[in-house]
Phi, psi and omega in degrees: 000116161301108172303152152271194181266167160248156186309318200286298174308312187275154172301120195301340166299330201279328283205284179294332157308311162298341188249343159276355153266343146317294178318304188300346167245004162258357171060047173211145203295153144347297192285349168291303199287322154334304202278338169263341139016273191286346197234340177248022173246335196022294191266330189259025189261119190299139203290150177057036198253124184230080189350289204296359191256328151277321151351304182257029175095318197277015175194126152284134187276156190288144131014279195313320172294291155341312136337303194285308196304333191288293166326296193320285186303009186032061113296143142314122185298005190264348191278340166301331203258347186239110185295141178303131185310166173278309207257141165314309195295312192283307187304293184304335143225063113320309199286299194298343195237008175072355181301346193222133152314142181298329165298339179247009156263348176291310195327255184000303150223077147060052139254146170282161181326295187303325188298310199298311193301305184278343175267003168292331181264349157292310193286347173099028183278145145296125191235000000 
């Protein structure tokens, strides 16, 4: 079974990868996520904090940020830290054991909510 990572743990490259395909599938520039950043961290937004510099590994972001950045991109913070399964099989259970949001086993696999709910209640999932 694949553990997650913790903030301490995961590789700041793997880490800055994942979160530059979040933006990018939330369609929004450096300079977007930055200003919104800045306006939901305002007093508590780290001083020298430079998106494209965690984007490349080279700077771990604090929690607080993580966090925000995790909104900004409407992700669950557990999709940072965990890659999407190869198998259909591993995302359902994952999906069964609650380790993944019900959004983030449709998202995955490429279903809408209600569809993941009727086919959870074929496999004999609770819903």
């Amino acid at each position: 079974m694949e553990e997650y990572e913790s903030l301490e743990t995961i590789d700041p490259v793997l880490l800055g990868k994942r979160l530059a395909v979040a933006r990018k599938a939330a369609r929004l520039t450096t300079m977007q996520v930055r200003s919104k950043l800045g306006y939901m961290l305002r007093d508590r937004f780290p001083a020298g904090l430079l998106l494209y510099q965690i984007e490349a590994g080279e700077q771990r972001p604090p929690a607080i940020v993580l966090i925000a950045l995790a909104e900004i991109y409407d992700r669950p913070l557990h999709d940072l830290f965990h890659e999407k399964p190869e198998s259909t099989e591993e995302i359902w259970r994952l999906y069964g054991t609650s380790e993944i949001s019900e959004g983030t086993a449709a998202r995955w696999l490429g279903i809408d909510r209600l569809e993941l709910r009727e086919q959870a209640l074929q496999k004999g999932y609770d819903v």
